[in-house]
N, C-alpha and C positions, 0 to 999 in steps of 0.2 A: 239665344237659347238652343239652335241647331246644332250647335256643337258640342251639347253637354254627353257626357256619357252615361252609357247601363245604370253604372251607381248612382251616380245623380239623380237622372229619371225615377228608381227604386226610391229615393229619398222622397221629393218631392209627391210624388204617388203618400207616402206615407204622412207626408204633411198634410195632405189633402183627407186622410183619412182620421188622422187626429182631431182635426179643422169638422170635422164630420161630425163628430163625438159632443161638438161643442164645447171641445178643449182649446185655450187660448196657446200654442206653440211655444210662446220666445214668453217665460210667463210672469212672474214678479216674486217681490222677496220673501227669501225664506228662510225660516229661524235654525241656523246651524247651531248646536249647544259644545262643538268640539271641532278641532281641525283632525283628520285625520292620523296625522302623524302623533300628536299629545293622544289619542283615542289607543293608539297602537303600544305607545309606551309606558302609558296609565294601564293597559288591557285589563278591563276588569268583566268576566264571561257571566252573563244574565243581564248587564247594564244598557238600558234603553238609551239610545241615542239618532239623534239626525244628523245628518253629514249630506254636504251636496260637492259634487266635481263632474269631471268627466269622465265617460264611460271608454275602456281603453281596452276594452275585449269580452267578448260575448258568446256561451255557450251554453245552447240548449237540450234537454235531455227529456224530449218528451211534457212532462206536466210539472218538468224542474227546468231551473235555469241559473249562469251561473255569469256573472258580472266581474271586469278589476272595474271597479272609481277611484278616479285620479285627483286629489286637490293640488293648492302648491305646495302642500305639509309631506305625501306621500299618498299610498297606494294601498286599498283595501277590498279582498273580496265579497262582493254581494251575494246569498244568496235567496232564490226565489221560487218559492213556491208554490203550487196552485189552491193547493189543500187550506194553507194561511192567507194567501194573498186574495183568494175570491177566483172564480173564473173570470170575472169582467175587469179587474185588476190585473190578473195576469196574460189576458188576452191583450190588455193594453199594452204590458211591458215588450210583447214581442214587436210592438211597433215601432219600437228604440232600437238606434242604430250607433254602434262604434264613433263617437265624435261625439253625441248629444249627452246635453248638460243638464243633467237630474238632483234632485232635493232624494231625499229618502230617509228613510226611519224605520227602525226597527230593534233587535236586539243582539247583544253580543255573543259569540259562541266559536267555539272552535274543530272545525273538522277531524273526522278518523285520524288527519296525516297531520293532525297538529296548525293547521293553517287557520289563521285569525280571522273572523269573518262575520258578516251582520245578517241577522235573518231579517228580510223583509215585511212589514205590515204596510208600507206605503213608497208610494211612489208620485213622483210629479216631474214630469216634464219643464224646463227653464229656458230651454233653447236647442234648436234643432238644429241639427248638422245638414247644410246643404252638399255640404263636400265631402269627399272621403278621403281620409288622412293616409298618408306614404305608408305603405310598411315598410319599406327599406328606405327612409328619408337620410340616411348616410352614405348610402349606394348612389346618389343623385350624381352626378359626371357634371352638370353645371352649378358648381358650390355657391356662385354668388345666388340660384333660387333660395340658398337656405338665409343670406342675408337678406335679400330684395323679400320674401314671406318669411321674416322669421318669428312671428305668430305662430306658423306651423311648428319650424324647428323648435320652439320652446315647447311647445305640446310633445313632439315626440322625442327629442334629448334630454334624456334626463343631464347630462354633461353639461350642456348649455346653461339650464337653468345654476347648477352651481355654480358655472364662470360668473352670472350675476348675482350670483346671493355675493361671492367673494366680493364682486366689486362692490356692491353695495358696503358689506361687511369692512371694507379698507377704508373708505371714505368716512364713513362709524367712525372709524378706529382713529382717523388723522382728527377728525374732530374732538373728538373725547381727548385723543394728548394735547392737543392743541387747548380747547378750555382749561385741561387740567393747569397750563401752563398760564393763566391768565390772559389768553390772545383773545381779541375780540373777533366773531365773524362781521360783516361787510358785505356791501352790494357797491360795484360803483357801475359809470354806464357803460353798454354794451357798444353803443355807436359816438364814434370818436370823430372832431373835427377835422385833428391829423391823426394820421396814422402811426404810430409810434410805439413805445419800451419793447421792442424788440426788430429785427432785421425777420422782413417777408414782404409778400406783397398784397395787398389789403382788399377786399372784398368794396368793391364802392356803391353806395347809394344817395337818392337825393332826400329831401323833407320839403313836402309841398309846402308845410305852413311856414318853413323858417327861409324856405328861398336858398336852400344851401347844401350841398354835396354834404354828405357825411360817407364814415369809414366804419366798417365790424372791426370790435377790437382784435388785433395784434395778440397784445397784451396788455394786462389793468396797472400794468408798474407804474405808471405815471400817476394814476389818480391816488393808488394806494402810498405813494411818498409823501403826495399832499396832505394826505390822515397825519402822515408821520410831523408832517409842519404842524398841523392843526391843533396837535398834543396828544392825539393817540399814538401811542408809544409800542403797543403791538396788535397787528393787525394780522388779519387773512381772508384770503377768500378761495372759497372753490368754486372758477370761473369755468363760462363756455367762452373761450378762441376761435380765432377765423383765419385760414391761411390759403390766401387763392395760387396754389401749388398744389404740386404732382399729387398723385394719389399714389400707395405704395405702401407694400406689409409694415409699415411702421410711420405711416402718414395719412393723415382723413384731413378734408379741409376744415372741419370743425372740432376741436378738441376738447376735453376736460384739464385744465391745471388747478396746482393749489402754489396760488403765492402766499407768501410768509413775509414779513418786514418786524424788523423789531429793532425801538431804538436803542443806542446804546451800546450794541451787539456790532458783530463784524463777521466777517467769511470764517473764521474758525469754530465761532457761534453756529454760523447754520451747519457746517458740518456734523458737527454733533448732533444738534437737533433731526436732521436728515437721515443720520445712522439712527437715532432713536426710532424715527417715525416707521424706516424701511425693516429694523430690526424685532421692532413689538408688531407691525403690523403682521410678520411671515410668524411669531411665536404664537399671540392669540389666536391668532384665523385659523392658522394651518396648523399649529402645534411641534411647527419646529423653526431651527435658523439653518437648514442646511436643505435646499430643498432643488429640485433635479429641473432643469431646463434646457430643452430640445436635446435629452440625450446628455445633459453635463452636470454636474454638481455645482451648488455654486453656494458657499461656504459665509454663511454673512453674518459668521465672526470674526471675521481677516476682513479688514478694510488698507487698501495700500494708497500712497502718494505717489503720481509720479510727474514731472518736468514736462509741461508743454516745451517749453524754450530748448529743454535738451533735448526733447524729441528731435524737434527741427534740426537740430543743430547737427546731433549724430544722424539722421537719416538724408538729412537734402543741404547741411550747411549754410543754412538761415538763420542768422541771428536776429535780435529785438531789433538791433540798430539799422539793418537793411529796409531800402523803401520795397513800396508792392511791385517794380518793376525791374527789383534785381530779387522776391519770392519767384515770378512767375519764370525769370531765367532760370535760377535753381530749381525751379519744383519741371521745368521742362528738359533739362539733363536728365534730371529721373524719372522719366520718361510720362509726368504728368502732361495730359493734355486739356486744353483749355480750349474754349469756343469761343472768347475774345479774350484780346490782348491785356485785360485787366482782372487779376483775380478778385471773387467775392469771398465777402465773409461763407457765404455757406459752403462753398467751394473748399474753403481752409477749414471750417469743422469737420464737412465729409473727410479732409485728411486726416483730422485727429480721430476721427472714429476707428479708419483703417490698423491707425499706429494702434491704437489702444484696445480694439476689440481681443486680440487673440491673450492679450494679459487680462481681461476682465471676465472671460471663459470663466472661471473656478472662485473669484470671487469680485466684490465691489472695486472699482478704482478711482480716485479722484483724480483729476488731473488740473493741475495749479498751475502755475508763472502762464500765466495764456498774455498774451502779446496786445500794449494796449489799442491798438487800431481796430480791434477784432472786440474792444469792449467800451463803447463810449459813453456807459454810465458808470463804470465801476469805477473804483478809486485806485491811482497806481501806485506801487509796492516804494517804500522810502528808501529801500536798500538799491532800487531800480527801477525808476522813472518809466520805464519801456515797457514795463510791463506791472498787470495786472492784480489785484488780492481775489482773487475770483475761483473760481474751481468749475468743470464739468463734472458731471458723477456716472461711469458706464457701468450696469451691470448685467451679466451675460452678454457681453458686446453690445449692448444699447443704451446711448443717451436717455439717462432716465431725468436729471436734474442738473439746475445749475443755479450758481449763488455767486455773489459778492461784498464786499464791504463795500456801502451804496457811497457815491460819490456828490458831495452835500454843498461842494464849492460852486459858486453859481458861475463866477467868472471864467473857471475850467470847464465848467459843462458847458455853457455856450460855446467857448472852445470850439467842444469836441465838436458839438452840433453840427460848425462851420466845417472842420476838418471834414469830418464825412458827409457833406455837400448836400444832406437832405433839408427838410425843411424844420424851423425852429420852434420848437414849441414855448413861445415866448410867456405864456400863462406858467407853464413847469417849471421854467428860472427864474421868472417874478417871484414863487412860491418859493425857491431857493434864496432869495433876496431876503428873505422876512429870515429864514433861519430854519435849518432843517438836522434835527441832530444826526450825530455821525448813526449808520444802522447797517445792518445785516440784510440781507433781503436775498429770497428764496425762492425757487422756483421748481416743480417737481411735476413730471408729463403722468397724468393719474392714468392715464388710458396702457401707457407703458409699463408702468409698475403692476398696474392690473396682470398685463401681458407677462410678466415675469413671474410673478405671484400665480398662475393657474396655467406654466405650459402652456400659452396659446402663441404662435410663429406670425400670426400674421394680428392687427390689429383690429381690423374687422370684426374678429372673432370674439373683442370684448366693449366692440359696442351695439348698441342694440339695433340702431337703423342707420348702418355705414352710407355714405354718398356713394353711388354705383352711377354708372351709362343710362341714359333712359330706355323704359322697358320697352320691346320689338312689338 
């Protein structure tokens, strides 16, 4: 408590003096008949209404006084009077401070200058502001305080809060097409035995009761195929991921995706489905398909195709048929470098991001024929074994999604399993064993889409409590 400041002390001092009155501080519920913002666009002047928010600025004039209140609807001026309010009513109100969270009621009416506004008959106290809130909370020089308190920053950006109405709003939106479409929502488990449907490295924990290591999912692709065996035909879920790696403007260890699977369907399936989801989502929300990020337009009625396999080919002369140890010769003439002698799969995506970012600037890009070593669940192309039915999807230079025609053969999938030397998830191919129809399956990074959808450059910026360093 020796370290608090002037305002602080000022605050407290006044809680002590409310506490005085016999008023209970932090107080209980109270009957709103309107959100602000509906009050504002309904405006009907003489109409009695209650409304409670926070108090977001305060000016007194003598035996008058003049309040904004803040809900999450919007923003309306209070005003107060001594004459209506009572002396012991309005002696109270000066005891409220910028930050506290008030009930009020009164009536509607509108200022000389046209300004929409409530005359005061009551007031009540709901919670007290021990702190006092940034005025320049944009001006701050260490931005992670606006992630690591962003309670505050929701209070004072109004920016902020729309980046989360939108994401909320997107998520709406994937579900609504999604039911529209007959998909069922899903829950499968969070903590996996192996680690698996996708390439990372896994978050590990133990289970006192079961005696046994467990993993935070990867990804839910394995459990969600099993739906697929079981007879659920299409399925989804909007999961939380776990990826114990880097942190970075377009990485958080924990993420939002929406997996899609649907039987019957194949990679050209989810394409479609994907340009739907990405396309109604930016119409309804935002009210357009053409909408500006970091400075570019990005145009998302032009969707293009383009050649993983030709990439390589034209740019470092890697074809399907070369092993990983004559990629890493070629990819080290052009002057990639590598920190051991074996490249990874992530290694080889970060390339394809390079190749494809400056085409996906101005609008969406798919990118198909991907190489099958780089996909060991997807199903390979009949026309060429070496490669892939699969697609990545970058828009504005970022991997936003990715899909394939799911690969249903149990004897190939063990296979792969083996080929890429991790452990077998022998429960996923038993399940393949029983019969899994041919499917589509989809995979779409929600936190990125968000990130495109709202101009935001770094990731952080569109979740609410990012993973940061611990506090100093």
């Amino acid at each position: 408590m020796s370290n608090i400041s002037d305002i602080e002390k000022q605050k407290r001092e006044k809680l002590k003096e409310i506490e005085a009155l016999g008023v209970y501080p932090f107080g209980e519920k109270y009957d709103v008949d309107c959100a602000i913002g509906k009050l504002k666009s309904d405006f009907e002047e003489g109409k009695a209404v209650s409304v409670a928010g926070r108090i977001m600025a305060a000016r007194e004039h003598g035996k008058t006084a003049f309040l904004d209140l803040r809900d999450s609807t919007g923003k309306i001026q209070l005003y107060a009077g001594q004459k209506v309010l009572g002396e012991e009513k309005f002696a109270f109100l000066k005891k409220l401070d910028v930050g506290d969270i008030i009930g009020v009621k009164g009536e509607l009416f509108k200022t000389r200058t046209g300004e929409e506004t409530i005359k005061l008959t009551e007031v009540k106290i709901l919670a007290k502001s021990l702190r006092p809130l940034p005025e320049k909370w944009h001006g701050l020089k260490d931005v992670e305080t606006r992630y690591r308190q962003r309670y505050v920053d929701l209070i004072i950006n109004e920016d902020v809060k729309k980046i989360f109405k939108t994401r909320s709003a997107v998520i709406s939106k994937i579900r609504e097409i999604l039911d529209e479409k007959g998909f069922m929502e899903v829950e499968t488990p969070m903590m996996h035995p192996i680690p698996g449907g996708a390439a990372g490295k896994p978050f590990k924990t133990h289970h006192e009761a079961l005696h046994r290591d467990l993993y935070l999912r990867i990804a839910p692709e394995l459990y969600l195929k099993k739906l697929l065996v079981g007879g659920f035909e299409k399925v989804y879920e909007v999961n939380r991921s776990f990826r114990n790696e880097g942190i970075s403007v377009r990485h958080n260890p924990e993420f939002t995706m929406l997996e899609v699977y649907e039987a019957f369907s194949d990679c050209s399936g989810m394409m479609k489905l994907v340009e739907e989801i990405i396309r109604k989502s930016a119409k309804d929300i935002l009210g357009k398909e053409k909408i500006e990020y970091q400075g570019k337009t990005i145009d998302l009625t032009k969707w293009e195709r383009v050649s993983f396999a030709e990439l390589m080919e034209d740019n470092y002369g890697i074809k399907p048929t070369d092993d990983e140890k004559t990629w890493v010769k070629k990819l080290k003439q052009k002057g990639i470098k590598f920190e051991k002698e074996q490249v990874s799969r992530t290694q080889i995506i970060n390339i394809i991001g390079e190749l494809v970012e400056p085409k996906a600037a101005d609008h969406p890009v798919f990118v198909v024929d991907i190489f099958k070593e780089l996909c060991p669940l997807a199903k390979a192309k009949k026309e060429n074994p070496n490669l892939t039915d699969r697609f990545e999807l970058y828009v504005g230079g970022i991997e936003i999604a990715n899909a394939y025609s799911e690969l249903n053969d149990p004897i190939e999938q063990r296979k792969r399993f083996e080929e890429a030397g991790g452990q077998i998830d022998e429960d996923f191919v038993r399940a393949l064993e029983y019969g899994m129809p041919p499917a589509g399956g989809l995979g779409v990074g929600i936190d990125r889409l968000v990130m495109i959808l709202t101009n935001s450059a770094n990731i952080r910026e569109v979740i609410f409590f990012p993973q940061l360093k611990e506090e100093k």
